[in-house]
C-alpha distance (Angstrom), angle and dihedral (degrees) to the residues before:
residue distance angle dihedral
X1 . . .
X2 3.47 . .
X3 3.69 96.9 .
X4 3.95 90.6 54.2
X5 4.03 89.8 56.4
X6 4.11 85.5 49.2
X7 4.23 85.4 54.0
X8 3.68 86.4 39.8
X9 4.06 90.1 52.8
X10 3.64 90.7 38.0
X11 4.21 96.2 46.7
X12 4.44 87.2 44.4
X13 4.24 84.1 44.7
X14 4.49 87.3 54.8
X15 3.56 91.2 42.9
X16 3.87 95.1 51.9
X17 4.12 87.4 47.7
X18 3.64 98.1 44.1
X19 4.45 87.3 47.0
X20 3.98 87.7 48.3
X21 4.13 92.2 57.3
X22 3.91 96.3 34.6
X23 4.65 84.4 57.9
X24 3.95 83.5 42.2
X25 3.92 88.5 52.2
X26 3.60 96.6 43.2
X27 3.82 90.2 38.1
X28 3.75 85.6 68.5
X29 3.60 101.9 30.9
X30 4.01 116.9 100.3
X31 4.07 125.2 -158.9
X32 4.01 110.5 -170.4
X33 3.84 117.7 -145.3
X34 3.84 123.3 -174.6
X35 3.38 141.4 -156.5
X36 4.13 119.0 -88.3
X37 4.13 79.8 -99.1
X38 3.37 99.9 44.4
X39 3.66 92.2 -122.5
X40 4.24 95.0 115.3
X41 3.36 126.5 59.6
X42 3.76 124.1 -165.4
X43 3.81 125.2 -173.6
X44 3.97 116.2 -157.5
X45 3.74 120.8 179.9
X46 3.83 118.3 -116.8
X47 4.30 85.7 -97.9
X48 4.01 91.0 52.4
X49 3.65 102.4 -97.4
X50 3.94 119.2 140.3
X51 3.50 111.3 -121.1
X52 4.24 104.1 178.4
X53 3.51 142.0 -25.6
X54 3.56 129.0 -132.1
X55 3.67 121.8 -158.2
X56 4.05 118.0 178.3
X57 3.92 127.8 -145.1
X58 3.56 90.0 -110.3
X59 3.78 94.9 57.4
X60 3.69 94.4 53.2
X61 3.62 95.7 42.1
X62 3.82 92.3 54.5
X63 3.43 98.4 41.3
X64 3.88 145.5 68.1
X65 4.33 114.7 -135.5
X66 3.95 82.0 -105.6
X67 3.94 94.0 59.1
X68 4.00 90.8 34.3
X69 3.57 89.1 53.4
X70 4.25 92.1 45.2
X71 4.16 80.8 52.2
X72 3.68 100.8 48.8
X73 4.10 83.7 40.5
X74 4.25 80.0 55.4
X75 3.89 92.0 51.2
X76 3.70 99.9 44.0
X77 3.86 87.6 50.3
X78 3.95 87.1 47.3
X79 3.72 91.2 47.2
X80 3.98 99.5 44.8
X81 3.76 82.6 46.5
X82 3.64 86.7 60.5
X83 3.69 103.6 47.3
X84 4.04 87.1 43.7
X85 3.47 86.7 65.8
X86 3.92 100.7 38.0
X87 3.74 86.3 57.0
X88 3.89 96.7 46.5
X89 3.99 88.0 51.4
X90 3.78 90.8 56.1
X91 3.59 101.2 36.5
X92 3.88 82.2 52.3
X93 3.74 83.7 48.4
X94 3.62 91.2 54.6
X95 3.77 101.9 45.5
X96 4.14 91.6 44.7
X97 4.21 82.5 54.5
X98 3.64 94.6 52.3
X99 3.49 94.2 45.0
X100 3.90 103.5 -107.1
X101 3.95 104.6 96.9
X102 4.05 122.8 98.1
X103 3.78 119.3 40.8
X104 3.62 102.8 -27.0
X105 3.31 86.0 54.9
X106 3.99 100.8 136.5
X107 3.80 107.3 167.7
X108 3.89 88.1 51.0
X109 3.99 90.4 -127.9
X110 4.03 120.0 173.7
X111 3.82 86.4 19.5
């Protein structure tokens, strides 16, 4: 019994190391997501913080602060979108590695 609870301990110590490096990755990991024109871009790291907005001439010339703001709304949405997904895939990753993705997947990870 005793060497189950050291696997136990061992398995729960792997999980915690492999969780800390797959928030470092996504920490630094940026998905762009533009506006339905292509005129905004938004860059969100891989754990869904914004990291800058870029807004071209064209945009602001063509548009009033109402529509700019409905496009940058458009690329943030794209964006988050994005790093949603990136995170799901390497969660999914994760959980597959350490033996608890597919069907007997009980702790629902990467889903």
């Amino acid at each position: 019994m005793a060497n189950m609870m050291e696997n136990v301990k061992k398995a729960q110590q792997l999980v915690q190391v492999e969780a800390a490096k797959v928030q470092e990755e996504l920490s630094k990991a940026e998905f762009d997501g533009y506006s339905s024109d292509e005129t905004i871009r938004v860059v969100m790291s891989g754990n869904q913080e914004p990291r800058s907005v870029d807004i071209t001439e064209a945009a602001m010339e063509a548009n009033s602060a109402e529509e700019l703001s409905q496009l940058v709304t458009e690329a943030m949405k794209d964006a988050h979108a994005k790093s949603v997904q990136g995170m799901k895939e390497r969660m999914s990753t994760l959980a597959s590695s350490l033996g608890l993705g597919g069907q007997n997947n009980p702790l629902g990870l990467g889903q």
